[in-house]
C-alpha positions as CSV (number, residue, x, y, z in Angstrom):
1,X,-7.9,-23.4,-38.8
2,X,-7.2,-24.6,-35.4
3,X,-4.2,-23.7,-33.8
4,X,-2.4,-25.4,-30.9
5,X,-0.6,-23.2,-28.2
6,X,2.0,-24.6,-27.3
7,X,2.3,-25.4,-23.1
8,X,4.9,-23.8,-20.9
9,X,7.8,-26.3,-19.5
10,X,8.2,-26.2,-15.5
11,X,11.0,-24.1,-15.9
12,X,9.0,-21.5,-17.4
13,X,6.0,-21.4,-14.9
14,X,5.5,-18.1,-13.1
15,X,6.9,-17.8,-9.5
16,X,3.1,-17.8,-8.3
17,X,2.1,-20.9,-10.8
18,X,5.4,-23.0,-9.0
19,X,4.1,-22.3,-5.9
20,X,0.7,-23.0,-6.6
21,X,2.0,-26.5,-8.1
22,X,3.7,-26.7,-4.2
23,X,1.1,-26.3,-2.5
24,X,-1.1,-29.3,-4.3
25,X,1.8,-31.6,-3.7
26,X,2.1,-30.7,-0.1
27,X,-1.7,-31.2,-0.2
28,X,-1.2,-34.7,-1.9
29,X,0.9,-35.5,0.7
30,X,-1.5,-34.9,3.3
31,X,-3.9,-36.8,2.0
32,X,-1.9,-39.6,2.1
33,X,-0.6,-39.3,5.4
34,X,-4.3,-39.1,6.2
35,X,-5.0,-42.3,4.5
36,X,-2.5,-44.0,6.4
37,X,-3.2,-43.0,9.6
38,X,-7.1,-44.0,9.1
39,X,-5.4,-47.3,7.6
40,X,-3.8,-47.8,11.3
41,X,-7.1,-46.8,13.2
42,X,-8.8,-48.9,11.5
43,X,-6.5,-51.7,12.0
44,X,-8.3,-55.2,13.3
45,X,-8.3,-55.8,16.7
46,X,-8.7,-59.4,18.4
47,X,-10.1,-59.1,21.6
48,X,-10.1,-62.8,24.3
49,X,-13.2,-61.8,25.8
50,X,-15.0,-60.2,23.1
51,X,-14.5,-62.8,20.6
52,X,-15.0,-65.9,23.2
53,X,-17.1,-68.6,22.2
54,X,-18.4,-72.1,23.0
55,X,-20.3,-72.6,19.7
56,X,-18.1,-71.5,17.2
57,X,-15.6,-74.5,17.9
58,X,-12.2,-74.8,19.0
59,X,-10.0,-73.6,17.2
60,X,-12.6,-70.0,17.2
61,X,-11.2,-68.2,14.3
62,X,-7.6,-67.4,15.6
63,X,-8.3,-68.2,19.2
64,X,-7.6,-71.4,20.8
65,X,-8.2,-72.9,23.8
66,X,-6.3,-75.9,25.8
67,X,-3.3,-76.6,27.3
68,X,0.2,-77.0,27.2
69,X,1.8,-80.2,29.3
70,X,4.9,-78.9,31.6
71,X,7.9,-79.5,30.6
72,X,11.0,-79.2,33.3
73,X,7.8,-77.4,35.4
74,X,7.3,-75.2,32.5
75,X,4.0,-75.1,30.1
76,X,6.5,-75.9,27.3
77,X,4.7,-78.9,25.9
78,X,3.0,-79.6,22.4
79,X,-0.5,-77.3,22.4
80,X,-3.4,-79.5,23.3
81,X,-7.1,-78.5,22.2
82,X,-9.6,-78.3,25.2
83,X,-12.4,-80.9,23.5
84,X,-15.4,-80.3,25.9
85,X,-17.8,-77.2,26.2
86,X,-20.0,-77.1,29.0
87,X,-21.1,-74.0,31.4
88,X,-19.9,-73.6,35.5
89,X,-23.2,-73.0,37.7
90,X,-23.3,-69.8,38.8
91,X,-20.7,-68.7,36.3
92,X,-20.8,-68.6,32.4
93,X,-19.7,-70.5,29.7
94,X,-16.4,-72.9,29.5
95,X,-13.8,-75.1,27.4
96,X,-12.5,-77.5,29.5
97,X,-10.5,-81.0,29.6
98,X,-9.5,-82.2,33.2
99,X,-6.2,-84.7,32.7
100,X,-3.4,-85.1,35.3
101,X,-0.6,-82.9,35.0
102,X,-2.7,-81.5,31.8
103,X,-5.5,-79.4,31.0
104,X,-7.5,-77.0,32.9
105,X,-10.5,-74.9,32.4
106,X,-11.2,-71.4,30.1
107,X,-14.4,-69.5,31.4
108,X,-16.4,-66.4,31.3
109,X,-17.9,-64.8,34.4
110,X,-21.3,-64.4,33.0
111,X,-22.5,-62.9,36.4
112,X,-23.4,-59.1,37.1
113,X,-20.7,-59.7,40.3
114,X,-17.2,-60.9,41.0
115,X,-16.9,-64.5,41.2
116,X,-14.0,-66.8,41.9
117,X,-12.0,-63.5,41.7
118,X,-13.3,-62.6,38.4
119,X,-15.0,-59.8,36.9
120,X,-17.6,-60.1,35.0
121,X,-17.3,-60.4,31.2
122,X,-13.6,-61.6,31.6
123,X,-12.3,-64.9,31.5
124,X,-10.3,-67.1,33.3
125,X,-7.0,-69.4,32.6
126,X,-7.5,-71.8,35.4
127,X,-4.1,-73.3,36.8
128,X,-5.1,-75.4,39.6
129,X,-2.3,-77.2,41.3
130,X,-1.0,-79.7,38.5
131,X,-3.0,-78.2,36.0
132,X,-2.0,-75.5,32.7
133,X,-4.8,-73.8,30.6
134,X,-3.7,-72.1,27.6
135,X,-4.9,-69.2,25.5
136,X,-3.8,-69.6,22.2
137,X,-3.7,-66.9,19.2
138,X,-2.6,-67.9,15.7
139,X,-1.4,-65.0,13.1
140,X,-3.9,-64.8,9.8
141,X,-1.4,-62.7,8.2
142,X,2.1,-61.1,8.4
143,X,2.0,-58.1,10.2
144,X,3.0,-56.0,13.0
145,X,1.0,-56.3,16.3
146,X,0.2,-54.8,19.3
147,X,0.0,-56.9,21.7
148,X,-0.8,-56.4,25.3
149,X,-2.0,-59.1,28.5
150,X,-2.9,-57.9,31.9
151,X,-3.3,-61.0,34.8
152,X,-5.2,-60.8,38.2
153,X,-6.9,-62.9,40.5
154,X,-5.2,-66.1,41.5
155,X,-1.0,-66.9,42.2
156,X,-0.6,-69.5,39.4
157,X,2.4,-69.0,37.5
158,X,2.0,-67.1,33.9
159,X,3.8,-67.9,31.3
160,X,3.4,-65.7,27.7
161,X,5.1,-67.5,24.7
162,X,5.6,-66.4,20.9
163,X,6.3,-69.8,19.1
164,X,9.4,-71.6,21.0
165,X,10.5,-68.1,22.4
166,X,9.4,-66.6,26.2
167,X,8.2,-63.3,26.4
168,X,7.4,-62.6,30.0
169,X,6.2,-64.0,33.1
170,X,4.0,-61.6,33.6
171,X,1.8,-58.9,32.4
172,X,3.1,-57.8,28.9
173,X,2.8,-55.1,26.7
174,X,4.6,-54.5,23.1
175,X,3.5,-52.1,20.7
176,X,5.9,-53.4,17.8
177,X,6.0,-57.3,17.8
178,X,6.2,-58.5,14.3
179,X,4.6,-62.1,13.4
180,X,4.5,-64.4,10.5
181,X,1.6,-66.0,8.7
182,X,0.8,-68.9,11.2
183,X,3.2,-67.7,14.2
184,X,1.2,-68.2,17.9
185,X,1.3,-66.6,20.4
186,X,0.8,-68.7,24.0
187,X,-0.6,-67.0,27.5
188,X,-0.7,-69.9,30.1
189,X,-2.1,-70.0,33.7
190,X,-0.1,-73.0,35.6
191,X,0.6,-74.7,39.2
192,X,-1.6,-72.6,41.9
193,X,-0.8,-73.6,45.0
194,X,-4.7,-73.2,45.6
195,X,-7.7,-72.8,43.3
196,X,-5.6,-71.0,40.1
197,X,-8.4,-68.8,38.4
198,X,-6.8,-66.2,36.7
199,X,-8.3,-63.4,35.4
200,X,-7.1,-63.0,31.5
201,X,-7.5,-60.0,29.4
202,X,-5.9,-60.3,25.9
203,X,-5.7,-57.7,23.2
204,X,-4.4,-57.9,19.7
205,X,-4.2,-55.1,17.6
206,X,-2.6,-56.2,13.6
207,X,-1.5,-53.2,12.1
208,X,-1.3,-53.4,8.2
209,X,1.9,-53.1,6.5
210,X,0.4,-51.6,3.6
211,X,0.3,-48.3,5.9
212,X,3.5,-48.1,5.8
213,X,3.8,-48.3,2.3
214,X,1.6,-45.6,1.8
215,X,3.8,-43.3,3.5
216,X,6.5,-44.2,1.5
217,X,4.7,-43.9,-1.6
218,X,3.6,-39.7,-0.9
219,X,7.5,-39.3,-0.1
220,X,8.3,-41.3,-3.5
221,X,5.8,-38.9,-5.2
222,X,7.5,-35.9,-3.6
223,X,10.8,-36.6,-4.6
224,X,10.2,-37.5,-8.1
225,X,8.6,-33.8,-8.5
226,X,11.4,-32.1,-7.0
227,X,13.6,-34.0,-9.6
228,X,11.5,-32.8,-12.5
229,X,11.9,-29.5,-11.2
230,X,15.5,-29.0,-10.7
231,X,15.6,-31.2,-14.6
């Protein structure tokens, strides 16, 4: 005949078996925090330069390039798609559109040297006198972003714009912006006095939400034990 023994209830465990018991959870809980903090490093980052490209078409994935017509002398117009891909001699690759008051040029410094006060493997927003170029990157998802944009070269105007709002004038850096599904994000080079290349470096990192959830979810798990217990 079998016989069933019949199992302890929590509040019956031994001292050592209740700690062991604390010890897994505090374990579990690790492991999630570990989970989410591989979640963020892993989180996917959209890099201007990196991801730049003359054959993949315009939009490129969530980059844009074109121009935004000025609008009481700001870059406030409607977004305007650069249409023509060509290369600069002595240079690198390039979107471009040339239109009074309109569009400029987006290129890479292919070279192994500076040229027109770029570095090579960045690109340029040029914003020659009467002229706006305009980086544009469109949200895939909703999500917090880290967003960061560092200008040199030239002394055209900058202008960084999320939707309708301003951000800055200026380099920019925010390590919590939250965007919707669709939400863009604007950097414009505009009005040089002179020749207006201006060196452009744009990095987007989208951190998942689901990381945060995560988190919650080992506290969750935490609390529900320490209920049982006390019960």
């Amino acid at each position: 005949m079998n016989h069933k023994l019949p199992l302890p209830s929590p509040n019956r465990l031994c001292s050592p078996c209740r700690t062991a018991v604390c010890r897994a959870l505090l374990v579990l809980s690790a492991t999630f925090m570990l989970i989410t903090y591989q979640a963020k490093a892993a989180a996917t980052i959209y890099d201007f330069a990196t991801d730049f490209s003359t054959t993949s078409g315009n939009p490129n994935g969530a980059w844009s390039y074109g121009y935004k017509p000025l609008i009481d002398n700001k870059p406030t117009g409607a977004f305007v798609a650069l249409s023509v891909n060509d290369s600069i001699p002595n240079a690198g690759r390039a979107w471009g559109y040339y239109e009074p008051g309109g569009g400029g040029l987006v290129w890479m410094n292919e070279m192994s040297y500076d040229q027109y006060n770029i570095a090579p493997g960045h690109l340029s927003l040029e914003g020659d006198p009467g002229n706006t170029t305009t980086a544009r990157w469109t949200a895939p998802t909703s999500d917090y972003i880290d967003l960061a944009v560092a200008f040199g070269g030239s002394g055209a105007a900058r202008y960084i714009m999320l939707n309708d709002t301003l951000l800055a004038e200026g380099d920019y850096q925010n390590s919590n912006l939250y965007v919707n599904t669709g939400d863009t994000i604007d950097v414009t080079a505009y009005g040089a006095s002179a020749y207006g290349n201006t060196q452009t470096d744009i990095t987007i990192s989208v951190i998942p939400e689901a990381t945060t959830l995560t988190l919650l979810g080992a506290g969750t798990l935490g609390l529900v034990f320490r209920r049982k217990s006390k019960a």
